[in-house]
DOZALO-354029 format. One record per atom (N, C-alpha, C, O): x, y, z; atom name. Coordinates in steps of 0.2 Angstrom, whole numbers, always signed. Atoms other than C-alpha are relative to their C-alpha. Layout:
DOZALO-354029
NODE   east  north     up  atome
NODE      X      Y      Z     CA
...
***
This chain:
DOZALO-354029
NODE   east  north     up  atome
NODE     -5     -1     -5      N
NODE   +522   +643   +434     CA
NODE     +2     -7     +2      C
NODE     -2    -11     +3      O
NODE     -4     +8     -1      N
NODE   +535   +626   +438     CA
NODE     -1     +1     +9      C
NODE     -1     +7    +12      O
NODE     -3     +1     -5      N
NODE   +535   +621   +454     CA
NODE     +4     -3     +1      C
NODE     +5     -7     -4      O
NODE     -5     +4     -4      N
NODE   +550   +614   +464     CA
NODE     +0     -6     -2      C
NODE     +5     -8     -4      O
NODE     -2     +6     +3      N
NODE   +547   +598   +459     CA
NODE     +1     -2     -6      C
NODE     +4     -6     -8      O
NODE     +1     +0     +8      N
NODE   +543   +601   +441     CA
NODE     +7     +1     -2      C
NODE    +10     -3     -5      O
NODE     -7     -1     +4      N
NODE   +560   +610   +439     CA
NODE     +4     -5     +1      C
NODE     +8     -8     -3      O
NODE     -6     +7     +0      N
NODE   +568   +594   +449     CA
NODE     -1     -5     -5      C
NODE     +5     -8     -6      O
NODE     +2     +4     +2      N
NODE   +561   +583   +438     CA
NODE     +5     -1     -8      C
NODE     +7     -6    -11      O
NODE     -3     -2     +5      N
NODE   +571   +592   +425     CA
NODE     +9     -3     +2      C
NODE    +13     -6     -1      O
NODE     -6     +0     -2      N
NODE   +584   +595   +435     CA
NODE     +6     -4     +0      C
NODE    +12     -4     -3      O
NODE     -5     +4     -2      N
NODE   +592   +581   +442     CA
NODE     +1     -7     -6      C
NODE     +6     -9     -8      O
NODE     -4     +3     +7      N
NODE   +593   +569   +426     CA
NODE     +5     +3     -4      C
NODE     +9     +0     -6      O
NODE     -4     -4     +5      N
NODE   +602   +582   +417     CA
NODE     +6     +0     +4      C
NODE    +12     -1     +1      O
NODE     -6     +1     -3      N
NODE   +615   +583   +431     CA
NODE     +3     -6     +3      C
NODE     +9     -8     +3      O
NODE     -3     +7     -2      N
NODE   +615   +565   +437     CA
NODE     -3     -5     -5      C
NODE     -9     -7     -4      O
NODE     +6     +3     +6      N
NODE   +609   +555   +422     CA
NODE     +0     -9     +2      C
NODE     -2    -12     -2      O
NODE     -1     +5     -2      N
NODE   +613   +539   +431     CA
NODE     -5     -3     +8      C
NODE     -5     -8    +11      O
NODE     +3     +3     -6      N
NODE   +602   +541   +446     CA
NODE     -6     -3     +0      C
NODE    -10     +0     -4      O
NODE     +7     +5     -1      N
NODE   +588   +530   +450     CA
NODE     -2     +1     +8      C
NODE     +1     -2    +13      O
NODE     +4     -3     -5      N
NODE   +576   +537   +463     CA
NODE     -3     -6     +3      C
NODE     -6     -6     +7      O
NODE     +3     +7     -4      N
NODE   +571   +518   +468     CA
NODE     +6     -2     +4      C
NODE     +5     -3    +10      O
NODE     -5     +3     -2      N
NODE   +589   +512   +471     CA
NODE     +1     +5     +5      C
NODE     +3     +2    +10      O
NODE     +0     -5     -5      N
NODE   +590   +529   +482     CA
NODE     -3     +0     +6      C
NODE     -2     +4    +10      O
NODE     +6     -1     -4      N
NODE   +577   +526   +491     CA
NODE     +1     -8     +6      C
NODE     -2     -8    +12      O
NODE     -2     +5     -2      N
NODE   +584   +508   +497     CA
NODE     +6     +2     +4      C
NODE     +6     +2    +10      O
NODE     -5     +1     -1      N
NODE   +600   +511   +498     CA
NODE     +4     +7     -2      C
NODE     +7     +8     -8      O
NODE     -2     -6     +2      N
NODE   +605   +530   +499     CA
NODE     +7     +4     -2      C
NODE     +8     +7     -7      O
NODE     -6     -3     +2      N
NODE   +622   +535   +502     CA
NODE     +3     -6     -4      C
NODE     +9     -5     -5      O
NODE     -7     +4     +5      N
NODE   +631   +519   +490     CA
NODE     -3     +3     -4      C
NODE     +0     +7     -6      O
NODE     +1     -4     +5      N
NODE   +620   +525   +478     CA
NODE     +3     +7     -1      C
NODE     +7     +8     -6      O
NODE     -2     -7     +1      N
NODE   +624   +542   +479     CA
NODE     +8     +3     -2      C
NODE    +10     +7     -6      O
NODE     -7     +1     +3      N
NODE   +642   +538   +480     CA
NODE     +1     -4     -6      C
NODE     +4     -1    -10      O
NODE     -1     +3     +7      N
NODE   +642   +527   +465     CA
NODE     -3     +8     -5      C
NODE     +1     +9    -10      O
NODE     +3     -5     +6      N
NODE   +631   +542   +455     CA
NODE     +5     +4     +1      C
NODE     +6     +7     -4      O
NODE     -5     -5     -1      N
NODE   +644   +553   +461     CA
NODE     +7     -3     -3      C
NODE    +11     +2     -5      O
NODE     -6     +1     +3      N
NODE   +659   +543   +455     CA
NODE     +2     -3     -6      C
NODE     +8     -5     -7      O
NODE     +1     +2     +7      N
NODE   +652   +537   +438     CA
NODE     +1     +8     -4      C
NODE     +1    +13     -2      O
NODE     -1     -7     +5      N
NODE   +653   +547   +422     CA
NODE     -2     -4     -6      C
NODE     -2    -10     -6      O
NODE     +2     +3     +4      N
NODE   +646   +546   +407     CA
NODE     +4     +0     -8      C
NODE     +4     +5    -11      O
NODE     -5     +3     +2      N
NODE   +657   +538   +395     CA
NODE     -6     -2     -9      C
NODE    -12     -4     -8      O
NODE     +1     +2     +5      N
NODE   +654   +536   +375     CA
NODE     -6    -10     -2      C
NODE    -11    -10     -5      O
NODE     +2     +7     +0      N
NODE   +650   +515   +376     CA
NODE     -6     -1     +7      C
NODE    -11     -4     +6      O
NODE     +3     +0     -8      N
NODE   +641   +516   +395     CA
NODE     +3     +4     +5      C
NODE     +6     +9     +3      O
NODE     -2     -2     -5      N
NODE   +646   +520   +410     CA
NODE     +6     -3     +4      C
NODE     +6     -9     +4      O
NODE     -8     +0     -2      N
NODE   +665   +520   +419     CA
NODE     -1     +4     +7      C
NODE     -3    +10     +7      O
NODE     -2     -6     -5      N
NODE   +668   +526   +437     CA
NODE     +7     +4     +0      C
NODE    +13     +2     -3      O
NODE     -6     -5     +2      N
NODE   +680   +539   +437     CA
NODE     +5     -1     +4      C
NODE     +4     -2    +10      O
NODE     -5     +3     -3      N
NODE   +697   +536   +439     CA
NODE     +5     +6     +2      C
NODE     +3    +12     +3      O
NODE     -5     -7     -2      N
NODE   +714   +549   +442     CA
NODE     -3     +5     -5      C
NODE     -8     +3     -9      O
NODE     +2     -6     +5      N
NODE   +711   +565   +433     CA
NODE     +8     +1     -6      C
NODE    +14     +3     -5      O
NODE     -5     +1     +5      N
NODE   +719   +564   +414     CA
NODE     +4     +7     +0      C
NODE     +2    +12     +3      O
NODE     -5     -4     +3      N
NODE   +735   +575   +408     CA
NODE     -3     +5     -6      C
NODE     +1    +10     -8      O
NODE     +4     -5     +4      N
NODE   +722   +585   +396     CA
NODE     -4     +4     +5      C
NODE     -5     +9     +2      O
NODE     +3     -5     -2      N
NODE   +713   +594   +409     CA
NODE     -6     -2     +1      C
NODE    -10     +3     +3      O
NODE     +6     +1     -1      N
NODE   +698   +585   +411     CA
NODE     -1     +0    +10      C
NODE     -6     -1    +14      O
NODE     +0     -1     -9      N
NODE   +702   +587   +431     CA
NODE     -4     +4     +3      C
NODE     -8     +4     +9      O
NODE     +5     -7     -2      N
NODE   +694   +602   +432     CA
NODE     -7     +0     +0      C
NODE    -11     +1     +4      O
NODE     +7     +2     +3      N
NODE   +679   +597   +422     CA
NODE     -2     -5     +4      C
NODE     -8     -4     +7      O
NODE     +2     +5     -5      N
NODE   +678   +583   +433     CA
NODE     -1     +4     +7      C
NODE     -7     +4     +8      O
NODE     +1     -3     -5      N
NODE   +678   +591   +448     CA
NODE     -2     +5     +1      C
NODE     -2     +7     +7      O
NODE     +6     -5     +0      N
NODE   +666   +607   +444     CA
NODE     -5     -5     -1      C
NODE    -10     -3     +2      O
NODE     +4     +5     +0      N
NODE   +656   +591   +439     CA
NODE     -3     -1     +8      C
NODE     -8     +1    +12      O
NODE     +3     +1     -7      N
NODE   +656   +584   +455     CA
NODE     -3     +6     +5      C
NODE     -8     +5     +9      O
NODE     +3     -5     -5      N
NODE   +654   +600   +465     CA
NODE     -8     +2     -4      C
NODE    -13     +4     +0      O
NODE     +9     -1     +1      N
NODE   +637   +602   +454     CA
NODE     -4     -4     +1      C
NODE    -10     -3     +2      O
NODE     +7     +5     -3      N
NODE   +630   +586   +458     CA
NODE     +1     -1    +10      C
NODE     -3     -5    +14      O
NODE     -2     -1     -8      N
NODE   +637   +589   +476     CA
NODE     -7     +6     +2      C
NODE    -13     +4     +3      O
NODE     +7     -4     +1      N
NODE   +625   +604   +476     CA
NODE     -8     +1     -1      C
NODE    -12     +3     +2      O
NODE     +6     +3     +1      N
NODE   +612   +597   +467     CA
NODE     -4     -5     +7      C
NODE     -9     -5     +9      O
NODE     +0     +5     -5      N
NODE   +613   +583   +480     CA
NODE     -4     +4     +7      C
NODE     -8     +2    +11      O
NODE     +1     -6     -8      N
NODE   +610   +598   +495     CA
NODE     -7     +1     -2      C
NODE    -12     +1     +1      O
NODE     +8     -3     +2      N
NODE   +596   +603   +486     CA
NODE     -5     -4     -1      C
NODE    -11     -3     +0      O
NODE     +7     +7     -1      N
NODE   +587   +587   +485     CA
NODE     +0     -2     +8      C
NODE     -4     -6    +10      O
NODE     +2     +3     -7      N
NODE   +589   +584   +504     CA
NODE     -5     +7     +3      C
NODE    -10     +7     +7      O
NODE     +3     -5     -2      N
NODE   +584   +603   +507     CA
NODE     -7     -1     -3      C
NODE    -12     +0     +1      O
NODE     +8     +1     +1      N
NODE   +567   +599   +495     CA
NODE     -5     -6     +6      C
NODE    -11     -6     +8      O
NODE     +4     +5     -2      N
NODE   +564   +584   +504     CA
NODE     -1     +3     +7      C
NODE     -7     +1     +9      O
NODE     +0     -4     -8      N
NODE   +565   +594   +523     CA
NODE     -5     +4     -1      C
NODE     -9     +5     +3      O
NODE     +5     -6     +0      N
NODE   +555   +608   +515     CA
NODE     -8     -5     -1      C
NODE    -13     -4     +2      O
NODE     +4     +2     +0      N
NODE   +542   +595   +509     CA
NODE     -3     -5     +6      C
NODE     -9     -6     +6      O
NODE     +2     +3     -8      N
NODE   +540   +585   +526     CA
NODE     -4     +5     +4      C
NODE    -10     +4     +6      O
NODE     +4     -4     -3      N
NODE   +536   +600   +533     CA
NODE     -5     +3     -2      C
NODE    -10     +4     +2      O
NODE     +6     -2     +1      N
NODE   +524   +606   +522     CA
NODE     -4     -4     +1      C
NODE    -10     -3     +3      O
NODE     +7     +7     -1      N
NODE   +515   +588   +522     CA
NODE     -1     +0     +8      C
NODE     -6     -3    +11      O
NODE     +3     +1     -8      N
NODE   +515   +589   +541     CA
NODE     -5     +6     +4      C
NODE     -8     +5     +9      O
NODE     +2     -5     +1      N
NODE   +509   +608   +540     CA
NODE    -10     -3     -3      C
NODE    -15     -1     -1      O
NODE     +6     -1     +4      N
NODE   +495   +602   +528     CA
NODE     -4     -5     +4      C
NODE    -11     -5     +3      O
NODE     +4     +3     -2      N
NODE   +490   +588   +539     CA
NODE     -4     +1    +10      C
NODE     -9     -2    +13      O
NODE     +2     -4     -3      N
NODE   +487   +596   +552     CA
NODE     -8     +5     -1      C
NODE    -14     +5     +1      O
NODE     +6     -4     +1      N
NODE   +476   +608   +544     CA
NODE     -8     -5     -1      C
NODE    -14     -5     +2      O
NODE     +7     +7     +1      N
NODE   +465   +591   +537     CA
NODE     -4     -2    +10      C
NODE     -9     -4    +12      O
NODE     +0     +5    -10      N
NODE   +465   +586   +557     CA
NODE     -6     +4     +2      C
NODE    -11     +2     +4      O
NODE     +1     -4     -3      N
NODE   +461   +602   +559     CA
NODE    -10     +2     -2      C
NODE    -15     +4     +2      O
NODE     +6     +1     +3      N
NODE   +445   +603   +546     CA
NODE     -4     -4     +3      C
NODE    -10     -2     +5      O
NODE     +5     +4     +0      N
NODE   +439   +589   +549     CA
NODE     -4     -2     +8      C
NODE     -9     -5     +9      O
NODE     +4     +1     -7      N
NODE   +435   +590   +568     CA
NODE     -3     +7     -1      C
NODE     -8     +8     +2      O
NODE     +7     -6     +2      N
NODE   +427   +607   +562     CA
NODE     -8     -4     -2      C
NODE    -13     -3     +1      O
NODE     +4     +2     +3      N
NODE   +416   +597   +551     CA
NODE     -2     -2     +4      C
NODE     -8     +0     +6      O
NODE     +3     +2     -6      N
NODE   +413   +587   +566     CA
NODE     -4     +2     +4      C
NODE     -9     +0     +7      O
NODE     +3     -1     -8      N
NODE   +408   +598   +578     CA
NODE     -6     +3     -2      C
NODE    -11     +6     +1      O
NODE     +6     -5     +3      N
NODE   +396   +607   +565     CA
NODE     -4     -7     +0      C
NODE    -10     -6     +3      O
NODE     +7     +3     +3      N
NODE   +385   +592   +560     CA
NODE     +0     -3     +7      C
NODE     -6     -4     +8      O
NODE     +5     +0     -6      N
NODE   +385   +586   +579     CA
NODE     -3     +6     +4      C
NODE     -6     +4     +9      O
NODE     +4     -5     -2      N
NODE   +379   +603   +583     CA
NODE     -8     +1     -4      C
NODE    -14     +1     -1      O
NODE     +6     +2     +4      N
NODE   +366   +602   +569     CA
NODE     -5     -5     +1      C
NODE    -11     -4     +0      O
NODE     +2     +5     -1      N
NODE   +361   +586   +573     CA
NODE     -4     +0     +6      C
NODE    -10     -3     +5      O
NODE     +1     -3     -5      N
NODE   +358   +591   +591     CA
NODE     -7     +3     -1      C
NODE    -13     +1     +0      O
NODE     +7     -6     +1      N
NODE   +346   +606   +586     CA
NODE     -3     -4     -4      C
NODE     -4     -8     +1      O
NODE     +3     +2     +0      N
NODE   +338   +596   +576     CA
NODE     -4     -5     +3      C
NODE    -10     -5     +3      O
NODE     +1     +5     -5      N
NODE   +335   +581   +588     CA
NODE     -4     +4     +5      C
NODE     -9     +0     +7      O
NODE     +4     -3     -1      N
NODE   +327   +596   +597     CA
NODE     -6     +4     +0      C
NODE    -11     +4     +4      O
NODE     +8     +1     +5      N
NODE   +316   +602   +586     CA
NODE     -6     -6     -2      C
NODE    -12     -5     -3      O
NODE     +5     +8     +3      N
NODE   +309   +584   +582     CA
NODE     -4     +0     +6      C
NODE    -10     -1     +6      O
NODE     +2     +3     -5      N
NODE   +308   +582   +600     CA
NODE     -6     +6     +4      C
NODE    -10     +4     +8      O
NODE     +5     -5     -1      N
NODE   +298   +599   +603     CA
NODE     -6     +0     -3      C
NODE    -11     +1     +0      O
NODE     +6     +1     +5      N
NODE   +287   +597   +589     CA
NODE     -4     -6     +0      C
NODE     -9     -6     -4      O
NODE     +4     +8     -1      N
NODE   +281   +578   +594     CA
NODE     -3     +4     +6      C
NODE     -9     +6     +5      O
NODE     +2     -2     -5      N
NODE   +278   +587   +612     CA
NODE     -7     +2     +0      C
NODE    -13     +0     +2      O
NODE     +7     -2     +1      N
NODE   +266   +600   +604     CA
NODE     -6     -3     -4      C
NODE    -12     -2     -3      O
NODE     +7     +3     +0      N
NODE   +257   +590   +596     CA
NODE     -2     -6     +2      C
NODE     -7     -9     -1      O
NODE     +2     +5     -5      N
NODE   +257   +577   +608     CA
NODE     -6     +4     +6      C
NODE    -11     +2     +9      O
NODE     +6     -3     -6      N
NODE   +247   +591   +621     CA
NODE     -4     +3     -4      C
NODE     -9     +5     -1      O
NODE     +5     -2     +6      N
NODE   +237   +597   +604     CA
NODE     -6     -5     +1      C
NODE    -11     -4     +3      O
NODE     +2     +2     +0      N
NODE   +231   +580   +602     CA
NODE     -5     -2     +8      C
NODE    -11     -5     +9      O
NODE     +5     +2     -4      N
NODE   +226   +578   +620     CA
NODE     -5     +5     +3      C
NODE    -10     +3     +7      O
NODE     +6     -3     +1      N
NODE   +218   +595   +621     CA
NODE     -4     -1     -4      C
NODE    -10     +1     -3      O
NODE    +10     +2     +4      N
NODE   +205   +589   +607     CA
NODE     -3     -3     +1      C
NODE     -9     -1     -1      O
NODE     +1     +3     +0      N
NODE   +204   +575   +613     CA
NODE     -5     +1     +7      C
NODE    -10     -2     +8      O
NODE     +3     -1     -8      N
NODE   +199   +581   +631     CA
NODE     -6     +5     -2      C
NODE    -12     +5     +1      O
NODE     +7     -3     +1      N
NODE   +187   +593   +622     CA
NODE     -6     -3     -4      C
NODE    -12     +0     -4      O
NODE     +7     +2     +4      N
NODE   +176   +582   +612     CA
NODE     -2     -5     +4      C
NODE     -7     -9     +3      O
***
């Protein structure tokens, strides 16, 4: 089974073949406007300019509304992943002061134990010693 990120990974190269998730990460929306206003052109890359007298207007502009789309869907992954990492860290918080409170409980009873069993036979050694 893909997760969410696997299919993105797929995803968004195939829709935006120009984007770079570092230069996004600097510098969000110019990036995003240029990925949105480039196309990919036979020789490299050309941002797009009027829409031609053959009909490419349409193709051009279902283009965009899918990387418009795609676009919503990478901020909704990144909103659902925030929460769940804030969700999960929590839980960790959550563990690890369990863990805590078990090994100084443990810790405790034994510290009692030790401290019980030096007693007895600290009064051991001096009833024998009182009887011989």
């Amino acid at each position: 089974m893909f997760t969410r990120a696997q299919i993105l990974q797929d995803h968004v190269p195939e829709l935006m073949p120009t984007f770079q998730y570092e230069e996004f990460l600097t510098r969000p929306d110019e990036h995003v406007t240029k990925v949105l206003l480039t196309k990919k052109t036979g020789n490299g890359l050309e941002p797009d300019t009027a829409p031609s007298k053959n009909g490419d207007g349409d193709d051009d502009a279902m283009q965009q509304k899918k990387l418009m789309c795609a676009l919503q869907w990478l901020r909704s992954e990144v909103e659902r992943a925030d929460c769940e990492n804030i969700t999960l860290v929590e839980r960790y918080d959550a563990r690890n002061k369990k863990i805590a409170n078990e090994c100084r409980a443990k810790a405790r009873s034994t510290n009692r134990t030790e401290r019980g069993l030096t007693a007895h036979w600290k009064n051991e050694f001096v009833r024998v010693i009182k009887s011989v």
